[in-house]
N, C-alpha and C positions, 0 to 999 in steps of 0.2 A: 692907104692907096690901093692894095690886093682887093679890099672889100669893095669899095667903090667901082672898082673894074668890073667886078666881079659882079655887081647889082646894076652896071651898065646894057652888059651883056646880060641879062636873064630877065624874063616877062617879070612883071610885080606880082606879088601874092606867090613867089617862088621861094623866095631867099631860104625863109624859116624852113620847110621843107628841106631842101636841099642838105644844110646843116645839119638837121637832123639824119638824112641819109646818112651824110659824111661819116659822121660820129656812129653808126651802126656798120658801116664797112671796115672804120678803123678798130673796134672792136671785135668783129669777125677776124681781119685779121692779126690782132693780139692773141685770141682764143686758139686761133691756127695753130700760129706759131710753138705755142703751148703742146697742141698735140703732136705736131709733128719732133716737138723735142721729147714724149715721151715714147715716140716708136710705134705707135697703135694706131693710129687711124692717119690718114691722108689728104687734104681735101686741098683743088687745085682752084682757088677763089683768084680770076684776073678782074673785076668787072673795079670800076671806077667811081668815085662819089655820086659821078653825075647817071651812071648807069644804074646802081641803086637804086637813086631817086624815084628813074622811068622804069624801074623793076615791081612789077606787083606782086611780085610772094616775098617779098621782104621778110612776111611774120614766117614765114618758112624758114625760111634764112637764119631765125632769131631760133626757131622751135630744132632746127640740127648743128645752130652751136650750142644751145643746151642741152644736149645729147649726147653732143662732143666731149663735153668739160666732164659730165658723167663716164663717158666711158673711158677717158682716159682717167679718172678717179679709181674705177671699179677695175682696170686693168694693172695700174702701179698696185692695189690693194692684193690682186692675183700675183701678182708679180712677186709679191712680198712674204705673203701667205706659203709656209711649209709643208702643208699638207697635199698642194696642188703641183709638188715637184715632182711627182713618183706617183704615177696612178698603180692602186693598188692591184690589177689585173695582171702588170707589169713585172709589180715581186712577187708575188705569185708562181707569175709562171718561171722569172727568174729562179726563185727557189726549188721550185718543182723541178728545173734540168740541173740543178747544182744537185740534189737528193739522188736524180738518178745515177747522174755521172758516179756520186760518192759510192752508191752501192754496188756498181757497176766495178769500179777500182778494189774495193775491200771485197768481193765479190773471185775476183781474179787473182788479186793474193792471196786467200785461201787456198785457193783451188792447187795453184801451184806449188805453194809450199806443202798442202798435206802430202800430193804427189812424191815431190821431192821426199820427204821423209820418211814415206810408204819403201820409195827405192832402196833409200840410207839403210834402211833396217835390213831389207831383202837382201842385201848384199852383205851381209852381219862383217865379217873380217877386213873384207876388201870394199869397206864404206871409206870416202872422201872425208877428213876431218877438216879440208879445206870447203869443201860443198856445204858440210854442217854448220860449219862457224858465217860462212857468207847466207845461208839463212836466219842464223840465229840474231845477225846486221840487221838482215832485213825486215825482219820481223820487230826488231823492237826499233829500227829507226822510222817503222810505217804509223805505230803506234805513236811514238811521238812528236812525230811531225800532226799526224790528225790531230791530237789533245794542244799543239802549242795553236793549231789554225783556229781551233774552236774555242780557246780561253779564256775568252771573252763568256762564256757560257759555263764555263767549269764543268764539263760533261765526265771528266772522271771521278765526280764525286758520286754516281750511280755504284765506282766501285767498290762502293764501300758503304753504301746499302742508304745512300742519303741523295735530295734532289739537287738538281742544278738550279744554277742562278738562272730562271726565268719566270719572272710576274706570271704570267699564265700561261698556260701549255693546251694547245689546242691536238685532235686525235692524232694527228697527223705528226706533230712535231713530238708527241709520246714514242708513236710508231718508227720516228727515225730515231729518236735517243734510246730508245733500248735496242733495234739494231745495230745501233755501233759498237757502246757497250758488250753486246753479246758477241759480235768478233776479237772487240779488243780481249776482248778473255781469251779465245778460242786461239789469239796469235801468244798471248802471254803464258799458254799452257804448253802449245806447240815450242815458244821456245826454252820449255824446260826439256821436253824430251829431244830437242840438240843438245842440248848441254849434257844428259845422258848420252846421245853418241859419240860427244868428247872424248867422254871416260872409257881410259883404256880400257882391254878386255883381260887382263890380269890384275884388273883392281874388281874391275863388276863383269863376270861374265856375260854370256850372250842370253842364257836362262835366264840370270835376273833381270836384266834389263828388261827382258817384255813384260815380266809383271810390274815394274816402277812405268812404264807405258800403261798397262791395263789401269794402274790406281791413277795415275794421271789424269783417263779422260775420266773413267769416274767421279774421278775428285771437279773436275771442271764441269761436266753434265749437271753435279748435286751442285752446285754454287750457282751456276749459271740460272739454275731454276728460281732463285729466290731473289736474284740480282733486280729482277723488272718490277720487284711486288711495291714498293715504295713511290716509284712515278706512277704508275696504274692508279694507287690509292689515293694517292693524292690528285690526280688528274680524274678519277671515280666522284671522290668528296665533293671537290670545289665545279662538279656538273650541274649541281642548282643553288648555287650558290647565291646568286646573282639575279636568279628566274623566280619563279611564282613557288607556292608550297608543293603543287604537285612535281613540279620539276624537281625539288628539292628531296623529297622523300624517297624519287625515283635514283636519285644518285645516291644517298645513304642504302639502301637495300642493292642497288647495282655492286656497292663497294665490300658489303658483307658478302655477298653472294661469291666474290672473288678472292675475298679470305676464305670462305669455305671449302673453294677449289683448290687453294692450293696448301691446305692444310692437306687435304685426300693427296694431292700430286706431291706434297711433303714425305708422309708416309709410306708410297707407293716406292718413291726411293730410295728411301732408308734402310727398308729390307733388299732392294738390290745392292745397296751401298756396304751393308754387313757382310753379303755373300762375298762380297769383292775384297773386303777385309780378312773376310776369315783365308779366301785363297791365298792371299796376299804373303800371309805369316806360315798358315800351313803347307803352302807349295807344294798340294801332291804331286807322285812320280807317274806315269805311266804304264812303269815297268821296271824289269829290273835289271840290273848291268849286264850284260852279255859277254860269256868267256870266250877265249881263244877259240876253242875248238867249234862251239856253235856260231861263231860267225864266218870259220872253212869252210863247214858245212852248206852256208850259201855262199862260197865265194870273195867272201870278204868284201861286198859289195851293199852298196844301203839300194833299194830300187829307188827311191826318192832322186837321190841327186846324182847315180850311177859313180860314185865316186867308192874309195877306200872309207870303209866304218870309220867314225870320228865319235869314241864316248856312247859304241853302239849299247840299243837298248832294248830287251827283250820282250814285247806283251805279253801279255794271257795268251792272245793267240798263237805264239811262239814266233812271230815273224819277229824281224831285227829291223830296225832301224836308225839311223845318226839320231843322235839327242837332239841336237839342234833339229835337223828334217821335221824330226815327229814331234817337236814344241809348235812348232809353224803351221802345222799338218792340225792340230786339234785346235788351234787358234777360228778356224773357221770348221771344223768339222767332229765329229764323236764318234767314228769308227773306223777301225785300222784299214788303211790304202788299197789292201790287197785282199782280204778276207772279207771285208765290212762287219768286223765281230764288234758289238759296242764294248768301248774302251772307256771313256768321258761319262759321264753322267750329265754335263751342260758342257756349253762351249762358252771358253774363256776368250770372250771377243777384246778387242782392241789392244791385242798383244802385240803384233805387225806395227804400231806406231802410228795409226789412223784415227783423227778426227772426225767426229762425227759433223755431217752437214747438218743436220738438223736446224734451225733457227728458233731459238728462243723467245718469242714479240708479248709473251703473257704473262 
C-alpha cells in the first residue's frame, strides 16, 4: 500500500529513479555513520530521498563517500602505526635538554665537591670528619643513582674497559657515554681521598696524606685516559659499516689513526706516572729538622702561618719553616717564600687534594 501511495503521488517514468536515489542516501548515510564512529572526518548529510533524487552532483556525493571510507581506513592504520607516535624531532630535542640538564647536574657536583675537599685539606687538623664523610654520601649516592637511572643501557660497563648495551652508538651518544664515565671516575677517586681524611692524623700524618692525594689523581688522570678508547673504537669501526667501500675504509684508517694517538698519549703518561711513583716511595725532604736555638733565632715563628714552629724545617737557604706550611708551599711552587732560592726541582702538583677539571671525551 506505501508503494502504491507512493506512485500516486509522483509523475510516471519517476518511481525507478527515485529508488535508486533512496538507496544511495541510505548508503551515504551508513558510510557516515562509519566515520563519524571512527573520530576523523565529519560530514553533516540532512537531504532526503527525494532531495537526492533532484540533486545533480549525486556522482559527487558517491566520489567523497569514497574518500570517506578511505580516509578513515588510512587514519585507524595511522592510528595504529608505532612509528607515527613520537615524531622523531620531538626525541631529539627531548634528549638534547635531558643531556644538557645531565651535564649541567654532574657538572655542579664536581665543582662543589672538589672545593669542598680542597678546604678539608687546607684546614689539615681542624678539618670536619662530619663535612668529609657527608661528601663521601654524596658522592657515591650520585654515582649510583646515575647508573641505577641508566641500566637499562649498562653504561658502567665502560668501567671496565668494555661497551654498553647499545645496537648502534651515534657521535653524539659516544660523546655523552664517555662524559659520564669520565666523572663517575673523577667522583669514585674523589671519594677515596675522603676516605683519606677520615684517617686519623696519628695513624697517617698530614705529610703522607698529600702524597696518597698526589698518586690519587695520578692514578685516576692515567685510567681515565684509556677508559674512552673502546667506545671510540668501536663507534670508529662500525662508521662504514653499513655505507659503501669508501665510507668503510675511511672508518677502518680513522680507527687506527686513533690507536696511534693514544699509544703516543699512552706513553706520554707513563713517564709522568713513574716520576709520581718514584716521589711516592722516596718522599724527598726539603730540609732539615731545625734545632731549638735556630728557631729563637727567628722568633720561634714560621712567616707562613705566623704561628709557633710545628716540626720546623730548615732549607738550604737557612730560613725555617713548619713542615706542614712548607709541604703546601712547594705543592704549587719551587722556591723558598722568602728568598726565592730554588728548593724543588719540579712541583709535586695535586698534593692539596684537587681534581683536575680537565674532561677526558677521546
Amino acid at each position: 500500500m506505501q508503494s502504491n501511495r507512493g506512485q500516486l503521488h509522483s509523475p510516471p517514468g519517476t518511481g525507478g529513479s527515485e529508488d535508486a536515489s533512496a538507496s544511495q542516501c541510505i548508503h551515504t548515510r551508513l558510510i557516515e555513520g562509519s566515520c563519524l564512529h571512527s573520530g576523523d572526518v565529519h560530514i553533516q548529510i540532512n537531504s532526503t530521498p527525494k532531495e537526492c533524487s533532484e540533486n545533480p552532483s549525486s556522482r559527487n556525493i558517491r566520489s567523497g563517500v569514497h574518500s570517506c571510507t578511505h580516509g578513515c581506513v588510512h587514519s585507524r592504520l595511522r592510528s595504529h602505526s608505532p612509528s607515527e607516535g613520537r615524531q622523531p624531532d620531538d626525541t631529539a630535542t627531548e634528549s638534547g635538554e635531558h643531556g644538557i640538564s645531565l651535564g649541567i647536574g654532574l657538572l655542579t657536583t664536581f665543582m662543589y665537591a672538589n672545593k669542598s675537599i680542597v678546604n678539608q685539606v687546607f684546614l689539615r687538623e681542624k678539618s670536619s670528619k662530619i663535612q668529609c664523610a657527608w661528601l663521601l654520601v654524596f658522592l657515591s649516592g650520585s654515582s649510583v643513582l646515575l647508573y641505577y637511572t641508566f641500566r637499562s643501557q649498562s653504561l658502567y660497563y665502560s668501567l671496565i674497559f668494555l661497551s654498553p648495551t647499545l645496537d648502534y652508538l651515534s657521535f653524539w651518544e659516544v660523546l655523552w657515554i664517555v662524559g659520564i664515565t669520565d666523572f663517575i671516575l673523577k667522583f669514585i677517586f674523589m671519594g677515596l681521598k675522603c676516605l683519606i681524611l677520615l684517617v686519623p692524623s696519628f695513624i697517617m700524618p698530614f705529610k703522607s696524606k698529600a702524597y696518597w692525594y698526589m698518586l690519587l689523581e695520578e692514578l685516576c688522570q692515567y685510567y681515565r685516559t684509556f677508559i674512552p678508547t673502546p667506545v671510540w673504537f668501536r663507534y670508529l669501526i662500525s662508521y662504514g659499516e653499513f655505507g659503501n667501500v669508501t665510507r668503510w675504509s675511511l672508518g677502518i684508517l680513522l680507527a687506527l689513526l686513533y690507536l696511534i694517538l693514544k699509544l703516543l698519549d699512552f706513553f706520554g703518561h707513563l713517564r709522568t706516572f713513574r716520576q709520581v711513583l718514584r716521589v711516592f716511595f722516596t718522599r724527598p725532604s726539603y730540609g732539615v729538622t731545625a734545632s731549638k736555638r735556630q728557631c729563637l733565632e727567628v722568633d720561634d715563628t714560621c712567616s707562613i702561618c705566623q704561628a709557633e714552629f710545628q716540626k720546623p724545617i730548615l732549607l738550604i737557604c737557612q730560613h725555617i719553616f713548619c713542615e706542614e706550611c712548607i709541604t703546601l708551599w712547594f705543592n704549587r711552587e719551587k722556591t723558598c717564600p722568602l728568598c726565592r732560592t730554588v728548593i724543588s726541582d719540579h712541583i709535586n702538583k695535586w698534593k692539596d687534594g684537587a681534581t683536575s677539571s680537565h674532561l677526558q671525551i677521546y
